[in-house]
Structure formats: structure tokens, C-alpha cells
Backbone as a chain_set.jsonl record, in Angstrom:
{"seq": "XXXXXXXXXXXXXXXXXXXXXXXXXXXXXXXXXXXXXXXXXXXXXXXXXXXXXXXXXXXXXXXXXXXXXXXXXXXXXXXXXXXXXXXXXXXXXXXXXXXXXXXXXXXXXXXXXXXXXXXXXXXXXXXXXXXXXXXXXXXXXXXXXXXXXX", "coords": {"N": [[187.434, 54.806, 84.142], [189.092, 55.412, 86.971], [191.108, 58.373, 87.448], [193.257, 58.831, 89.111], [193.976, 56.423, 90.703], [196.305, 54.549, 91.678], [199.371, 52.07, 91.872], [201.536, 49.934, 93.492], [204.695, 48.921, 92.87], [207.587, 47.022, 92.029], [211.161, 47.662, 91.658], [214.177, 46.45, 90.097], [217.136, 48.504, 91.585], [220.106, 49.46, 89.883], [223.355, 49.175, 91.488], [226.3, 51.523, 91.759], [229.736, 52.231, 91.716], [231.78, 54.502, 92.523], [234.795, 54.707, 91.868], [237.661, 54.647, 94.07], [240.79, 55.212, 95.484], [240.23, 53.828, 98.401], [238.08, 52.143, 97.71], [239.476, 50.723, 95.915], [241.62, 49.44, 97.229], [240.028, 47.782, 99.184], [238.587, 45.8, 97.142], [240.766, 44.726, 96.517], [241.909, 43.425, 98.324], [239.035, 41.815, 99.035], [238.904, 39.981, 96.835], [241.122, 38.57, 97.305], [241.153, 37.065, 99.604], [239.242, 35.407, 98.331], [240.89, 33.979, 96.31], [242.63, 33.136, 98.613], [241.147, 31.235, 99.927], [239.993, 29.542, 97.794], [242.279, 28.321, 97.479], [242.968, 26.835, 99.764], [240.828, 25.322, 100.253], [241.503, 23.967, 97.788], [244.084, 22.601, 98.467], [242.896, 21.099, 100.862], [241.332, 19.426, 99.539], [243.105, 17.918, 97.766], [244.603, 16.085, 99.594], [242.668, 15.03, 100.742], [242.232, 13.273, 98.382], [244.417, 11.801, 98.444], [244.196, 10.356, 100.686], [241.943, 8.811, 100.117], [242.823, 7.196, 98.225], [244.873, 6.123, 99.262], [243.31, 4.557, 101.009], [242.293, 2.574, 100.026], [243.92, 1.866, 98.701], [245.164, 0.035, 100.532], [243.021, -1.56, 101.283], [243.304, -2.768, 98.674], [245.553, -4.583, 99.106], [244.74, -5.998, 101.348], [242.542, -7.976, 100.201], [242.646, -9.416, 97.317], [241.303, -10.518, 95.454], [239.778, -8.589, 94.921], [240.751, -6.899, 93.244], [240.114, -5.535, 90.793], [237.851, -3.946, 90.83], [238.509, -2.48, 92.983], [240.455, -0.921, 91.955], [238.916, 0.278, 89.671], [237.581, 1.902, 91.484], [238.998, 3.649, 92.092], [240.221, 5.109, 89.866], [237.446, 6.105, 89.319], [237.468, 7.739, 91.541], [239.491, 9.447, 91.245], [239.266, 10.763, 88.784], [236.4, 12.428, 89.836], [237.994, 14.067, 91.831], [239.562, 14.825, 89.527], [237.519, 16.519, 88.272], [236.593, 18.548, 90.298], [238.757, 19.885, 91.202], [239.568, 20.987, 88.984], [236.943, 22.871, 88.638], [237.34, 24.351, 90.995], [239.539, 26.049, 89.898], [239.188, 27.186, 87.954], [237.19, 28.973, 88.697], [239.677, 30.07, 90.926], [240.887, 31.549, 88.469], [239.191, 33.011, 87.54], [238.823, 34.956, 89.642], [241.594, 36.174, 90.081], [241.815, 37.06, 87.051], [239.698, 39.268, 87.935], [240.523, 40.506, 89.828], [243.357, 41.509, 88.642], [241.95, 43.35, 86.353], [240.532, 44.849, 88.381], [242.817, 46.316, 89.521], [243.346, 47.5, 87.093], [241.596, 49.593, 86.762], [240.346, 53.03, 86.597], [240.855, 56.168, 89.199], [237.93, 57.508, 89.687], [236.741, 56.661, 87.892], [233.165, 54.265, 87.393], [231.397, 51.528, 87.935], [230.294, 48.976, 88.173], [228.159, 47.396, 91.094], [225.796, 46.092, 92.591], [223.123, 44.985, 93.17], [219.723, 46.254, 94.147], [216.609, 46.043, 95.46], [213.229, 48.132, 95.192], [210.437, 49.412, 95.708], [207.841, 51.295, 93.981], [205.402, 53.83, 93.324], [202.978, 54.015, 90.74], [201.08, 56.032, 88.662], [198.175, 56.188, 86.048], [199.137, 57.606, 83.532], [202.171, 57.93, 83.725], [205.416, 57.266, 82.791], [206.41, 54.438, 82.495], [209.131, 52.938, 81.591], [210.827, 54.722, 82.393], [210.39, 55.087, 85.119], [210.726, 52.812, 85.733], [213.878, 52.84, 85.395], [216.131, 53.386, 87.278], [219.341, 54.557, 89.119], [221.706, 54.266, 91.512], [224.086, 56.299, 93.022], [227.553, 55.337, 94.362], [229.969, 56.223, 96.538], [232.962, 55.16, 98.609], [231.081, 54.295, 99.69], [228.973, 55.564, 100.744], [226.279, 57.706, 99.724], [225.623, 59.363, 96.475], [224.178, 59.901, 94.549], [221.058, 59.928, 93.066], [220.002, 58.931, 90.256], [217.47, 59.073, 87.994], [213.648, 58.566, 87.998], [212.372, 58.85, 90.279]], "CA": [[188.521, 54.435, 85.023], [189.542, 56.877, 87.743], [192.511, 58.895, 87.249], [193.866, 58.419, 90.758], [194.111, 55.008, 91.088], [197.531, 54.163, 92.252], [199.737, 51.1, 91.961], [202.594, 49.964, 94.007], [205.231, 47.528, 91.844], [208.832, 46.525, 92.354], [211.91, 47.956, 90.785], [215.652, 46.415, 90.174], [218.033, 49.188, 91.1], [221.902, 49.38, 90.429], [224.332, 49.93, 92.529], [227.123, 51.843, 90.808], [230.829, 52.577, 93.031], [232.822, 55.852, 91.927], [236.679, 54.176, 92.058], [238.518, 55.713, 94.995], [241.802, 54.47, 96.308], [239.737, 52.992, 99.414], [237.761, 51.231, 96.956], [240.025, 49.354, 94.862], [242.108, 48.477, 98.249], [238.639, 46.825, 99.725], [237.774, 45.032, 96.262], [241.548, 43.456, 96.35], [241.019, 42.381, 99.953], [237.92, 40.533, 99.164], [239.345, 38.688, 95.656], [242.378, 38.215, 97.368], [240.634, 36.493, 100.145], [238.569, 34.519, 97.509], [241.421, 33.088, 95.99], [243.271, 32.25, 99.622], [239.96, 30.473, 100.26], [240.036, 28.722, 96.886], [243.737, 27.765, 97.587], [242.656, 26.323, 101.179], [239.916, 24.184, 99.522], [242.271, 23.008, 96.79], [244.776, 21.523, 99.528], [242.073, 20.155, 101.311], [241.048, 18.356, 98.236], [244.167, 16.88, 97.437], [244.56, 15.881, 100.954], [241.045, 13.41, 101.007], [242.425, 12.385, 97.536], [245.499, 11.113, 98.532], [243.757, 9.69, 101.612], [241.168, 7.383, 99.443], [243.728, 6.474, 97.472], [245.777, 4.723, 100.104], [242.752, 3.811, 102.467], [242.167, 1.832, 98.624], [245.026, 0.781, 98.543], [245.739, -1.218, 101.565], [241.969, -2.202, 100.762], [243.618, -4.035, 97.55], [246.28, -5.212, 99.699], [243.969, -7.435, 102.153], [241.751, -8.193, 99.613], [243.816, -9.722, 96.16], [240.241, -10.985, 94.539], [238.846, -7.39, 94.064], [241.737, -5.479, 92.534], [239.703, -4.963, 89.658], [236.849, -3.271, 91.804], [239.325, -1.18, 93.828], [240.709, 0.232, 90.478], [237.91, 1.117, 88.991], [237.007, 2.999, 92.776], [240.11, 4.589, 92.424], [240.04, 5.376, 88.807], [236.164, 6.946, 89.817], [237.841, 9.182, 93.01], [240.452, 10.48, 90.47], [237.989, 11.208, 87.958], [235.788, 13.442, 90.56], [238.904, 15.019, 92.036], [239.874, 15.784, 88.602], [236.579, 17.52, 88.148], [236.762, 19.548, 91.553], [240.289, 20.898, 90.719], [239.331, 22.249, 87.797], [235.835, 24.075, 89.14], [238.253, 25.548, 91.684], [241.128, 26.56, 89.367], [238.328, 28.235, 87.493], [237.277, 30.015, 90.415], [240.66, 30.343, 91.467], [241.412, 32.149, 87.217], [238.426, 33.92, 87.564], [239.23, 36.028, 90.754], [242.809, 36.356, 89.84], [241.146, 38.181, 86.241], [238.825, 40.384, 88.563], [241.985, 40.982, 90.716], [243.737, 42.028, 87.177], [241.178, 44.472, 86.325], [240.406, 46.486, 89.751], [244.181, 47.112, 89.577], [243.733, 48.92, 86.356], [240.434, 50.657, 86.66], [241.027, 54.632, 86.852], [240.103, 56.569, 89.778], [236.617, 58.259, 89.534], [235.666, 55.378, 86.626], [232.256, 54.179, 87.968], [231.832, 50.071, 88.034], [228.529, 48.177, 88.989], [228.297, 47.133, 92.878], [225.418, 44.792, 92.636], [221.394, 45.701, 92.901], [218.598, 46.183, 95.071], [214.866, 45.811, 95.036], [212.867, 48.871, 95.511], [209.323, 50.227, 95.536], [207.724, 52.697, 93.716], [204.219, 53.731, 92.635], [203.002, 54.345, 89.235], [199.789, 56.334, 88.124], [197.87, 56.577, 84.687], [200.47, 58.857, 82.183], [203.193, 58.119, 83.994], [206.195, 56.948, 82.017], [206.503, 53.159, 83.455], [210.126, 52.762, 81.474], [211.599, 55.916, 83.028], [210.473, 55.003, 86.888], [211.79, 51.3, 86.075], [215.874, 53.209, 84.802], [217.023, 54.047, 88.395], [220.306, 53.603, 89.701], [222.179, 54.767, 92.977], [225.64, 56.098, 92.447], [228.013, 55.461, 95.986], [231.814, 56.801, 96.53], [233.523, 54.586, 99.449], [229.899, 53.341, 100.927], [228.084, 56.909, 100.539], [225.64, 57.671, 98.56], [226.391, 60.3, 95.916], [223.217, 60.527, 93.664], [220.002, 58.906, 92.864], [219.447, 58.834, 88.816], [216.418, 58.649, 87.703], [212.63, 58.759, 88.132], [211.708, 58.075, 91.237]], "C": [[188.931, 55.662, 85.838], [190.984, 57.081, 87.579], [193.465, 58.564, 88.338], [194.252, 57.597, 91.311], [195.69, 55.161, 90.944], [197.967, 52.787, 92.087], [200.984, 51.484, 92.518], [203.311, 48.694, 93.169], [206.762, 48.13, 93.018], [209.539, 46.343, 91.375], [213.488, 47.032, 91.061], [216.125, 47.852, 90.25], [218.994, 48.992, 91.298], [222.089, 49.813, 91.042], [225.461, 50.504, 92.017], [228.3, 52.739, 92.129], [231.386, 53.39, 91.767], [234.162, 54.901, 92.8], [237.25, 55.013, 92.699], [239.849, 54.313, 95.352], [241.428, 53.533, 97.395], [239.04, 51.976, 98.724], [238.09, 50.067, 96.824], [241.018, 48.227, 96.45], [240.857, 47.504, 99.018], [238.585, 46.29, 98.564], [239.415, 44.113, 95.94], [241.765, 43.204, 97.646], [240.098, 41.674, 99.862], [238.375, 39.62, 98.004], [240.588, 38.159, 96.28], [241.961, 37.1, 98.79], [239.895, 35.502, 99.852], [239.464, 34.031, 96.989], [242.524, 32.973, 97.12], [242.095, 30.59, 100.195], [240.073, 29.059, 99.373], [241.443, 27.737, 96.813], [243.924, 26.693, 99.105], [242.074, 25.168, 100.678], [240.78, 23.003, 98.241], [243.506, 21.749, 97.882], [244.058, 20.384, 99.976], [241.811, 18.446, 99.879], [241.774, 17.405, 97.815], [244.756, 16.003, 98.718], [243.72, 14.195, 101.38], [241.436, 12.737, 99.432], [243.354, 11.285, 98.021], [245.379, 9.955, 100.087], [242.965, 8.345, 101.452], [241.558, 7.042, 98.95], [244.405, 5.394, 98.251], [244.78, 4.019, 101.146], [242.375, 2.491, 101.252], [242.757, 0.756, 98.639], [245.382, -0.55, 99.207], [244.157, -1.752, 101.744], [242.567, -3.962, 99.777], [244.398, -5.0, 97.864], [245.557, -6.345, 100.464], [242.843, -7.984, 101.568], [241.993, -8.593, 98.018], [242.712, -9.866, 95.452], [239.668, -9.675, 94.191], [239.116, -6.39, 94.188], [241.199, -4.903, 91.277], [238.705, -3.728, 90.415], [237.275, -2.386, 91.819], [239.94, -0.463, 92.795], [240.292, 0.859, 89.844], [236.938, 1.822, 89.934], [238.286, 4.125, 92.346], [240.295, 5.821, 91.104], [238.439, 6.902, 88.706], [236.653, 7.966, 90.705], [238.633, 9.906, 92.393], [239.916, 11.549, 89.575], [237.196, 13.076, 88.574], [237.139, 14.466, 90.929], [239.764, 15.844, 91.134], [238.833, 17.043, 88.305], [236.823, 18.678, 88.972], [237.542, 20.65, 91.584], [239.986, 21.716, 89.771], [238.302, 23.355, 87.938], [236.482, 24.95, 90.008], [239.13, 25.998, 91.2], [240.302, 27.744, 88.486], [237.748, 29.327, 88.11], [238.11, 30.683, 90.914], [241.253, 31.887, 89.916], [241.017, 33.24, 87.213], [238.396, 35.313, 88.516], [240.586, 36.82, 90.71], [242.666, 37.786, 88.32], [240.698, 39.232, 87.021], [239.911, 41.394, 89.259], [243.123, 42.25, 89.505], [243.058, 43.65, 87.194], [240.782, 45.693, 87.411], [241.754, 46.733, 89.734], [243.948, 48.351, 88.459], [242.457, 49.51, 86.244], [240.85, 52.283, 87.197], [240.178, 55.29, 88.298], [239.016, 57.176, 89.337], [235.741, 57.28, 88.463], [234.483, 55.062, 87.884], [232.08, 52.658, 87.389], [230.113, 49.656, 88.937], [229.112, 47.237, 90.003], [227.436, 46.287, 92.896], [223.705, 46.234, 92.276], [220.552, 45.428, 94.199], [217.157, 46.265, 94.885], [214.623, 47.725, 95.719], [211.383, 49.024, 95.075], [208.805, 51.754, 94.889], [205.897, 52.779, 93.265], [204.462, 54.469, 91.134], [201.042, 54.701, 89.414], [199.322, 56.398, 86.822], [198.469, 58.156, 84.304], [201.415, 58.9, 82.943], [203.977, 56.813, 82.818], [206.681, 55.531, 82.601], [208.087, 53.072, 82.744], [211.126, 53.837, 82.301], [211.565, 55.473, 84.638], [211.136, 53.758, 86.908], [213.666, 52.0, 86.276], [216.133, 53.757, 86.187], [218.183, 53.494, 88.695], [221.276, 54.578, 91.078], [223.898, 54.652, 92.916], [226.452, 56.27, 94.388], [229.098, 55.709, 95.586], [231.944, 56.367, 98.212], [231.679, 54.571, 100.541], [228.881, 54.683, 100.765], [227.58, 57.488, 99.572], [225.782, 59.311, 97.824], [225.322, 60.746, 95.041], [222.391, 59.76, 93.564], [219.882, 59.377, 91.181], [218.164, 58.422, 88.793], [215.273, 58.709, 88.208], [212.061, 58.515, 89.22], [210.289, 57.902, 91.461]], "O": [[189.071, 56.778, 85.337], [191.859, 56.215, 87.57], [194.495, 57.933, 88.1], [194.87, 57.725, 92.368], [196.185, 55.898, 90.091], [197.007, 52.017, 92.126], [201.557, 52.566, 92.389], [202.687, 47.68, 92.855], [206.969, 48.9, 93.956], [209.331, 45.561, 90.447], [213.898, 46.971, 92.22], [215.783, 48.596, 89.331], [219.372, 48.499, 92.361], [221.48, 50.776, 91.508], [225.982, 49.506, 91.519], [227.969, 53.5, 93.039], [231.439, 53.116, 90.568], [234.301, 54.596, 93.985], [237.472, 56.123, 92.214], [239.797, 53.085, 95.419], [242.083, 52.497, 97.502], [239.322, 50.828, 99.066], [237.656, 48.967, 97.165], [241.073, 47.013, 96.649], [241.178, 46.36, 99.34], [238.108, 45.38, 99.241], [239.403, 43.066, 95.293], [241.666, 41.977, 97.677], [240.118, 40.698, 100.612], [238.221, 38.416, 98.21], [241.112, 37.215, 95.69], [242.77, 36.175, 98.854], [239.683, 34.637, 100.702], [239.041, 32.876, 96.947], [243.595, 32.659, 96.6], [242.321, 29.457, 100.62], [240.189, 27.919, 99.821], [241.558, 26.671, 96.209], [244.892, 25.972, 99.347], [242.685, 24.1, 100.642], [240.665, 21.805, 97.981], [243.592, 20.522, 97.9], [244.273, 19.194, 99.746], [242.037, 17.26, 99.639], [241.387, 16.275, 97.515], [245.524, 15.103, 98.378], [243.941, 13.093, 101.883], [240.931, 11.632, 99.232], [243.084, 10.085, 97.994], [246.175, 9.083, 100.436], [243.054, 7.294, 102.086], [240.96, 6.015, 98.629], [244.491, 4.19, 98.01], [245.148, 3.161, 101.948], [242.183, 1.384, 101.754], [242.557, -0.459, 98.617], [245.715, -1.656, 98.781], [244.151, -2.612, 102.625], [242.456, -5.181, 99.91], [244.321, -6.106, 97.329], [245.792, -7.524, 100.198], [242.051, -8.522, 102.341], [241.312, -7.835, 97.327], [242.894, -9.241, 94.408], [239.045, -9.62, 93.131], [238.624, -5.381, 94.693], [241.721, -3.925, 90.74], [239.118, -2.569, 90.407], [236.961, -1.419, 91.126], [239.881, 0.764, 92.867], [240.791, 1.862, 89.335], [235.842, 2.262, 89.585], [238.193, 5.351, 92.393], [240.452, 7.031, 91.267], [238.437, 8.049, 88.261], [236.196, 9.102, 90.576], [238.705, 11.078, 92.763], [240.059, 12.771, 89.601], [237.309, 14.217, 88.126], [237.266, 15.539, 90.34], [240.401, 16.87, 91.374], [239.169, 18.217, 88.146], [237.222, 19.727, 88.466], [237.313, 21.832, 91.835], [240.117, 22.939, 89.737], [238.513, 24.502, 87.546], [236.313, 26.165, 89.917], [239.87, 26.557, 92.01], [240.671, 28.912, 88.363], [237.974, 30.515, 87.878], [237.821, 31.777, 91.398], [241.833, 32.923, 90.242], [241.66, 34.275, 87.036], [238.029, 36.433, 88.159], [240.698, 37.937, 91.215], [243.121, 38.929, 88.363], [241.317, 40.281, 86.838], [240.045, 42.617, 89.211], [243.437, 43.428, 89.675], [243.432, 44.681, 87.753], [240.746, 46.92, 87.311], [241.849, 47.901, 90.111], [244.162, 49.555, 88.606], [242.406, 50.103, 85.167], [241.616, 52.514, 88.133], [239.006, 54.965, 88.49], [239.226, 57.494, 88.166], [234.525, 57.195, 88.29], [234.667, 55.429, 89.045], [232.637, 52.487, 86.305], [229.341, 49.999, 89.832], [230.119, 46.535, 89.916], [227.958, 45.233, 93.259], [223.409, 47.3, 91.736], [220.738, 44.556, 95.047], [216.76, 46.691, 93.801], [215.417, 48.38, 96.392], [211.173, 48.693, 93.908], [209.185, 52.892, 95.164], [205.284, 51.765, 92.932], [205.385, 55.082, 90.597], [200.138, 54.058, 89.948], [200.265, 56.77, 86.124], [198.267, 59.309, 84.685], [201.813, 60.059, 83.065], [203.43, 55.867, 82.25], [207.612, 55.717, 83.384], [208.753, 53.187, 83.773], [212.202, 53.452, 82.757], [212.589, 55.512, 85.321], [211.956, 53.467, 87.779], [214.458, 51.635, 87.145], [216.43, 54.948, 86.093], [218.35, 52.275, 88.65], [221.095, 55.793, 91.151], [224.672, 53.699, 92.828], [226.064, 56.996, 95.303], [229.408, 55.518, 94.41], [231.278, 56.97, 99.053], [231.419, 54.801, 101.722], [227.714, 54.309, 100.645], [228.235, 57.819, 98.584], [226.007, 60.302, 98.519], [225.38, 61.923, 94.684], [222.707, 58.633, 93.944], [219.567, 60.565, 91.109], [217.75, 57.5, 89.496], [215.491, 59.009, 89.382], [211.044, 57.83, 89.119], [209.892, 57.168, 92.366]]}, "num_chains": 1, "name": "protein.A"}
């Protein structure tokens, strides 16, 4: 086998944010924007409920033979809109937690930002777990260090 031979693969790396004051004000601007969003959508929601309810209604009204029907439509639209509410209140809990937490994270703490793909080669005796462990440390958008094997 020749020594030389080369391969090119494809790495996950983190993204890792150093906690600055600019930070945490950008990360409660975007949850705080995610649950105005979620609070927009919930109106809405109750909005088209309360809309098929009465377009139902005055359904059952010109129609006396199929009040059973229209009850068990209505009964079904409550149902779903119960579901809905709750995937957004969860949504709505969940951002409100996140919101929680970036308040009390300390400056300089370091917090995972997301990931990116990357390239790297690998030759025979190289350490394939070591070139996979990279991660990319940023402070307000700028990059601050590369860890690891490149």
C-alpha cells in the first residue's frame, strides 16, 4: 500500500460563543422574538377556532337534522385546536426556559452556537479520532481559536 495515499472525508465542527454582554443581548432578542411569534400564532389560532365554531354553528341553525354531525365537527375542531395550543405553549415554555438561562449564564462562560461541516484529509498513522475533535471558539461573531487537529 503506498504511504502517500491521501483521503479527503467530512468533519462535524462546533461552534462554541465566549458570553459577552453583546451576546446575551442578541440571544434575548432572538427568544424574545420566538416567543412574540409564538404569541402571534396562538391568537391567530384562537381566532379560526372561534370562526369554525360559529360558521358551525349557524350551519346547525339552517340545518336541525344534522346537529349530531355538526357536533361531532365541532367537538373534532376543538380537539385539533386543543392539540395546536399546546405544541405552541410548549414552544412558547421552551423559549421562555432558554430566555431563563442566557440571563444567568456568566460572562466569558462558553455555550455551544450550533455546527458546521468541514473538510479535512487524513493519511496512513494519522490519528483519525483527534482530526474528527475540532471545534471553533467565537466572541461576538469573531473567531477566537481553532481547537484541535486540523
Amino acid at each position: 500500500m503506498d504511504e502517500n495515499q491521501a483521503l479527503l472525508l467530512k468533519r462535524v465542527v462546533n461552534i462554541k460563543a465566549i458570553v459577552t454582554p453583546l451576546w446575551k443581548e442578541e440571544a434575548q432578542k432572538q427568544l424574545q422574538s420566538q416567543i412574540n411569534q409564538v404569541d402571534g400564532r396562538l391568537q391567530q389560532l384562537e381566532m379560526q377556532g372561534q370562526r369554525m365554531v360559529s360558521e358551525l354553528q349557524k350551519q346547525a341553525e339552517t340545518q336541525p337534522g344534522s346537529a349530531t354531525a355538526i357536533q361531532q365537527q365541532m367537538g373534532n375542531i376543538q380537539n385539533q385546536l386543543n392539540q395546536d395550543k399546546s405544541k405552541l405553549l410548549q414552544q412558547k415554555n421552551q423559549s421562555l426556559q432558554q430566555l431563563q438561562e442566557v440571563q444567568t449564564l456568566a460572562v466569558d462562560a462558553e455555550v455551544d452556537q450550533g455546527k458546521v461541516e468541514s473538510f479535512f484529509n487524513v493519511t496512513v498513522g494519522d490519528n483519525l479520532v483527534s482530526k474528527l475533535q475540532v471545534e471553533i471558539l467565537i466572541k461576538d461573531g469573531v473567531i477566537q481559536e481553532i481547537r484541535g487537529e486540523l
